[in-house]
N, C-alpha and C positions, 0 to 999 in steps of 0.2 A: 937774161932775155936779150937776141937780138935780133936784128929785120934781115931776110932772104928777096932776092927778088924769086918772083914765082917762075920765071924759067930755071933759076939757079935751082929751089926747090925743087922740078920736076926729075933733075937730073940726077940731086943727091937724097932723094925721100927716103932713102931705108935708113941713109946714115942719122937725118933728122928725125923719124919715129926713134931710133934709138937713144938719141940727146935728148928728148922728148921723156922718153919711159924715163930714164932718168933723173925727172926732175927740171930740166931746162923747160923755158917757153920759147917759143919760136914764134917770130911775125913775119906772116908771107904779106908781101907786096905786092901788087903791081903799077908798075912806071912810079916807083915810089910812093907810092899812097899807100898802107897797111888797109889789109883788105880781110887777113884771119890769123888766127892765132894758134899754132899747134901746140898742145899741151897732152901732157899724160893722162887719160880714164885715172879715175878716184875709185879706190876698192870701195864698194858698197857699204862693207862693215856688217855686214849681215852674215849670220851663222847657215851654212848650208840645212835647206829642208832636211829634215829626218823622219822617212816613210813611219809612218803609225803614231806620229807624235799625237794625235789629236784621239786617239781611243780613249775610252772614256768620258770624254768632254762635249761630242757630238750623238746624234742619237736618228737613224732614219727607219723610218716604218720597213716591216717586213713585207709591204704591198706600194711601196710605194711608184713602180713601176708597173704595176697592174693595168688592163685596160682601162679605161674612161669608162664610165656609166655612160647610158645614151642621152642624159637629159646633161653630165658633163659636158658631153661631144656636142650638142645643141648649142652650148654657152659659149663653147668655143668658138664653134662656125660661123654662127649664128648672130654673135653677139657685135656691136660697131667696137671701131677699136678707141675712139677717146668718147667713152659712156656720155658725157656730161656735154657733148657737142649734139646732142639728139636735136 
């Protein structure tokens, strides 16, 4: 880890996102005062989605996009949005 002033940083940023990926920590300064700290993104650790993983396990109506009933659409429109404040 070492301290950058923040004009030094502006000039040399690519070379310090690379010392960065790396593995270094980096402290920008200004007028001497540590003010941030450039460090590398941490892999997630997470396995990439895989489209269809969830067949089987999930379950949605064959209507479930169907219109609203009229007395649905009533409840909708119709109805206050935090019930309990009547």
């Amino acid at each position: 880890m070492y301290q950058i002033n923040i004009h030094q940083a502006k000039t040399q940023l690519s070379k310090l996102v690379e010392e960065a990926a790396q593995g270094k920590e980096i402290i920008i300064a200004k007028a001497g005062r540590p003010i941030a700290k450039l460090i590398a993104l941490e892999k997630n650790g997470h396995t990439p989605r895989i489209p269809g993983s969830m067949k089987g396990h999930i379950w949605i109506a064959d209507d479930f996009d169907a219109p609203m009933s009229e007395e649905e659409l009533a409840l909708w429109h119709d109805s206050p949005i935090f019930p309990n404040d009547e």
